[in-house]
C-alpha positions in Angstrom: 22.2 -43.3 -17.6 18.9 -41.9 -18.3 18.0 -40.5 -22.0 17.2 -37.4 -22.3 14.2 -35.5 -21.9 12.7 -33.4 -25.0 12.9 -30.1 -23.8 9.8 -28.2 -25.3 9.4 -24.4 -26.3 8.6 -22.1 -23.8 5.4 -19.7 -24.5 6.3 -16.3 -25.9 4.6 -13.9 -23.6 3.3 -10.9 -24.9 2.4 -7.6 -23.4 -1.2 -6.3 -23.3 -1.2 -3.2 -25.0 -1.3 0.0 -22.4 -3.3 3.1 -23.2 -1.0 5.8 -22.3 -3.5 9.0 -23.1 -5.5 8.8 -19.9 -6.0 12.4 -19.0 -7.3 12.7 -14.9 -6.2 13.5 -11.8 -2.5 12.7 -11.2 -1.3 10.3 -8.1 -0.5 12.3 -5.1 2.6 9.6 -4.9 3.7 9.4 -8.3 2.2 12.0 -10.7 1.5 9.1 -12.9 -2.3 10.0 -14.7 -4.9 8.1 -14.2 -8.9 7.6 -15.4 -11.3 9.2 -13.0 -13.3 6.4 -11.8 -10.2 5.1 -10.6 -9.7 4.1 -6.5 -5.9 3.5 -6.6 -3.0 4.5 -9.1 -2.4 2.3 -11.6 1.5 2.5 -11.6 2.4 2.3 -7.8 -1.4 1.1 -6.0 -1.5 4.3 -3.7 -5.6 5.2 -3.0 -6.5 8.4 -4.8 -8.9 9.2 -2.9 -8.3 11.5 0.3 -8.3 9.9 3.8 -10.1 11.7 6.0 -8.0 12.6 9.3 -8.2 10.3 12.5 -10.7 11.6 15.4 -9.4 13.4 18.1 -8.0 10.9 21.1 -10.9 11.4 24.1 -9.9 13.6 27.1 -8.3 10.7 29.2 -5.9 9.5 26.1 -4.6 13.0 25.8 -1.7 12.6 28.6 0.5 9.5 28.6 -0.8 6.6 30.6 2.0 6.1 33.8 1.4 2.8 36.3 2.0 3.6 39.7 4.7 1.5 40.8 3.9 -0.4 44.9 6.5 0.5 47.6 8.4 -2.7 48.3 7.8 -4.7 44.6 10.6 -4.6 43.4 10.4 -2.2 40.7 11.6 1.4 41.7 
């Protein structure tokens, strides 16, 4: 039998101190406040800045693609 090991202290960690007064625009995920120059909520990391919408599909995307299926392959 081995001795024992000295087991040593673990580190105390201590929490960085939060500023809770930040007046600005509010998460549109959360509500949680956050600091203008801000790109993504503090609390739950959504962006807070608007995405603009996705471009229109071109004419030819527009109606669902269908492969024409050979007589005689197999696949009716």
């Amino acid at each position: 039998m081995q001795p024992a090991r000295a087991v040593t202290a673990r580190p105390q960690v201590r929490a960085a101190p939060v500023d809770d007064t930040v007046s600005g625009l509010p998460c549109p995920a959360c509500g949680t406040p956050n600091a203008a120059d801000r790109r993504f909520c503090r609390r739950c990391a959504a962006p807070l800045t608007p995405t603009a919408e996705p471009p229109a599909p071109p004419w030819w995307r527009v109606r669902p693609f269908r492969r024409r299926v050979r007589a005689g392959s197999g696949r009716a």
